[in-house]
N, C-alpha and C positions, 0 to 999 in steps of 0.2 A: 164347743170345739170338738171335732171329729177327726178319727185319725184312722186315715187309710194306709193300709201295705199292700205294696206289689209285689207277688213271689212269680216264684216258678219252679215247675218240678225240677229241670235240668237247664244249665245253661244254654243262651245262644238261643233264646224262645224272643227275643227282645222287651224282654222286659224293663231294661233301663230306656230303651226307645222309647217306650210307653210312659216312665216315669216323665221321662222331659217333656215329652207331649204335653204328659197332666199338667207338668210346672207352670209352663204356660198357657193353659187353660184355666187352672184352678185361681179362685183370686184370694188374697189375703191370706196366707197359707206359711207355712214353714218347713224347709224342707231336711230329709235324713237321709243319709245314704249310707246305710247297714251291709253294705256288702264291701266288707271291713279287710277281707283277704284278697280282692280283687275290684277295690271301688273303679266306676266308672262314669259314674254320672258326673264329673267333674269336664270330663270331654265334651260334654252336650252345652253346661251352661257356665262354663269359665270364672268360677267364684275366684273373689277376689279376697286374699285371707286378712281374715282382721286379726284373731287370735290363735295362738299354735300353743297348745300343752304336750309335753310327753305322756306316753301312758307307761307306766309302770305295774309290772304286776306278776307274781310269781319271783322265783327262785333258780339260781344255776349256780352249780358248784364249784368251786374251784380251789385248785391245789397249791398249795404252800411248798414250792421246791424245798425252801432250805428246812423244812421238816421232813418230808416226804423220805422215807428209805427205803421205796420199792419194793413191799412186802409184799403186795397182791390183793390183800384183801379187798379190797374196792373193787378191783378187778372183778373177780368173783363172784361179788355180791349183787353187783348192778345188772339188770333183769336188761337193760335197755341197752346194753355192749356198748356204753359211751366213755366208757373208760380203758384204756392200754396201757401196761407198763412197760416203757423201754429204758431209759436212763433213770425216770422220774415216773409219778401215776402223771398221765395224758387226759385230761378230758375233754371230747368236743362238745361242744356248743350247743351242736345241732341238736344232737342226740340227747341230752340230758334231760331229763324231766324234772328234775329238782326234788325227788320226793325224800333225798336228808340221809337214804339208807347209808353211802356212802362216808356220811358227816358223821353219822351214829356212829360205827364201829372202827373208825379209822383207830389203832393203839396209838398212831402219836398224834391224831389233833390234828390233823395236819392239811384237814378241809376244811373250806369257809361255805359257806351256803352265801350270796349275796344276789342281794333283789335286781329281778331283770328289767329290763328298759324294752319294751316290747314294739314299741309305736309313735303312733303320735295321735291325736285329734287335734280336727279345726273348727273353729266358728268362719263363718265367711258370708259376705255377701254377693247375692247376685243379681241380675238384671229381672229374676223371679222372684224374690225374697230372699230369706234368711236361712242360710243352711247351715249342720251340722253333719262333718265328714268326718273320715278318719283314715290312715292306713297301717294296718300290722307289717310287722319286719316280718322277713324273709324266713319263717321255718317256725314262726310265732307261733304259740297258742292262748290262747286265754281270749280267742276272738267273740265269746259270750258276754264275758264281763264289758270289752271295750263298744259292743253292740248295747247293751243297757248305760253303757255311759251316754253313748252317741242319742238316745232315744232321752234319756233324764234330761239331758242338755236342750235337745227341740222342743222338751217339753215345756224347762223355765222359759226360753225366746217366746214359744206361744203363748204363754200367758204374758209375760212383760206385755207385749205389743197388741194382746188382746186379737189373736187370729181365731180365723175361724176354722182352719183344717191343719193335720199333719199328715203331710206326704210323704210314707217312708219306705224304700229301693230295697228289700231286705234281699240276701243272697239266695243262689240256688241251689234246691234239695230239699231236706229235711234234718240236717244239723245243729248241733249247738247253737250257730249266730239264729239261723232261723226260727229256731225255738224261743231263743230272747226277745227277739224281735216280734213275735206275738203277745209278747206280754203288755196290755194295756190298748191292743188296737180295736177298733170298734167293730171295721170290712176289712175283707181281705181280697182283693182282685188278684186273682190266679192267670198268668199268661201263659197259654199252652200252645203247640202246634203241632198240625195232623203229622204224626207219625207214631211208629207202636211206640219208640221210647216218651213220645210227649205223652200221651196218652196215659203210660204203665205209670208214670214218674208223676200225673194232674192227680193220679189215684192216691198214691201215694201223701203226696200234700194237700188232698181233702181229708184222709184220714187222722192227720195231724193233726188241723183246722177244726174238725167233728171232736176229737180228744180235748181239746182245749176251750172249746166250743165258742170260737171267732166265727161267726156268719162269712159264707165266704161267696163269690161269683165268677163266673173264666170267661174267659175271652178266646179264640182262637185267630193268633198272629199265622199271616201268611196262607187263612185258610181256603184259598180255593186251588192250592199245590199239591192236594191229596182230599179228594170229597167223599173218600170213601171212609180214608179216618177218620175225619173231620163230623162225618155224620155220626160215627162212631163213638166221637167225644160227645156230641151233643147229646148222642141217645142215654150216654153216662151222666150226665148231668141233670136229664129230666129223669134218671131211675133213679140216684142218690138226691132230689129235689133240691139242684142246686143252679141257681140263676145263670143265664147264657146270656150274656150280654152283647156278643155280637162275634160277629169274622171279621178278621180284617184282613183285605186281598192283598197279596205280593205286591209291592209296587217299588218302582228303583226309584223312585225318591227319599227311601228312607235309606238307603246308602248314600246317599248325595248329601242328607239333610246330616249323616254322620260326619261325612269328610268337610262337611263345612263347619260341623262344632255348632250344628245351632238343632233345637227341636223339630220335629217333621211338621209339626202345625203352623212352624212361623217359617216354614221354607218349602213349603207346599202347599197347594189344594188342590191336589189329586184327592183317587181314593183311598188310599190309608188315610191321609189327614183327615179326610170324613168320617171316615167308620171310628176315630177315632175320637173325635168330638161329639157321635155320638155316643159312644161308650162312654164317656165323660158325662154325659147329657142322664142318661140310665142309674148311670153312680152317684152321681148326686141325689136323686132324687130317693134312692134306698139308702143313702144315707142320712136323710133328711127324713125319711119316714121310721128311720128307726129311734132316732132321735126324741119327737113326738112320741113314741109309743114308751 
């Protein structure tokens, strides 16, 4: 079993295009979509949910009116301004981080620390296999832990059913989920496109990749809309000897293949679809050679 990730330095490189592409290309496979703050691979291939768990995780504090006498102290002490006193101590939600100082020194007790409800994950099936999603609330954090849940969980399905790859969508940058979402992958296919932020940001998530030392290879989406950068990527990829798997040319079918909700490989054969089958065609075969080795 092999498990590949698609990143990207910055959003908007299409890198979940590319995922769905792969879904339907890759066979016997199981899929992850770690980009847990802004999932989207769910638009491309319409899972159909079998199991939903909450995810629970961290701490937010909250106040005990009828104790509460307005002293201040919380006030003062919370480094994250998530606390006000007007009638009673105030805390928002949003703002809190849960780190207890609050709970600690309150003189009457008069805070609770209780565990937050962060999320959710799903198990799902779809017309490609078996995936593992999820999506964080709104102002969540602990989007690392629920990224290593989402990848634990693709991982027990691929064994149950005995697959032979994991496909997983991880988010864009170099943060937290991204960093989780390294842990345990074999390739990592980098989606980058010609311009200087694609470019600064492909640097940036090799550096990562070279730290953690995941073998990695890029692609450039939409690369013939700037061949100046574009060459510029590629000349960075043969200096840091890092595999070029291919360009893939602008085409508006992959805006079509989005408002339709279906992969650009099963709703087109144009050339994206091509250049994309065969970057598929490339990654297999390093993945398969790594394997043997």
């Amino acid at each position: 079993m092999r498990e590949i990730l698609i990143l990207s330095g910055k959003g908007g490189t299409g890198k979940t295009t590319m995922v769905g592409s792969l879904a339907a290309l890759v066979p016997n496979k199981v899929l992850a979509d770690c980009d847990v703050d802004a999932a989207d691979l769910h638009l491309l291939l319409n899972p159909k949910v079998k199991k939903e768990t909450e995810f629970w995780s961290g701490v937010t504090a909250k106040v005990d009116s009828s104790l509460c006498t307005a002293c201040g102290t919380c006030e003062e002490l919370c480094r994250f301004d998530a606390i006000k006193i007007l009638e009673k101590a105030e805390i928002d939600s949003l703002s809190c981080e849960g780190c207890g100082v609050c709970a600690e020194f309150c003189p009457e007790e008069a805070i609770d620390l209780n565990d937050n409800l962060c999320g959710s994950w799903f198990i799902s099936n779809t017309d490609y296999g078996p995936m593992v999603h999820a999506q964080l609330g709104i102002g969540e954090e602990n989007s690392g832990k629920l990224v290593s849940l989402v990848k634990k969980e693709a991982r027990s399905i691929a064994e149950k059913i005995k697959a032979d790859w994991i496909l997983v969508d991880g988010s864009p940058g170099i943060g937290c989920p991204v960093i989780a979402s390294l842990a345990g992958a074999d390739l990592i296919l980098i989606v980058t496109e010609p311009t200087k932020s694609g470019l600064h940001d492909l640097n940036r998530v090799l550096d990562l990749a070279e730290h953690f030392k995941v073998p990695s290879c890029v692609c450039i989406n939409k690369g013939d809309l700037n061949r100046e950068v574009a060459e510029k990527i590629q000349q960075t990829c043969l200096k840091r000897q890092i595999l070029m798997l291919g360009l893939i040319p602008f085409d508006p079918d992959a805006i079509s293949s989005v408002v339709a909700g279906k992969p650009l490989v099963e709703n087109s054969n144009g050339l994206g679809a091509m250049a994309i089958r065969e970057i598929w065609g490339k990654l297999e075969k390093i993945a398969l050679d790594q394997k043997k080795k």
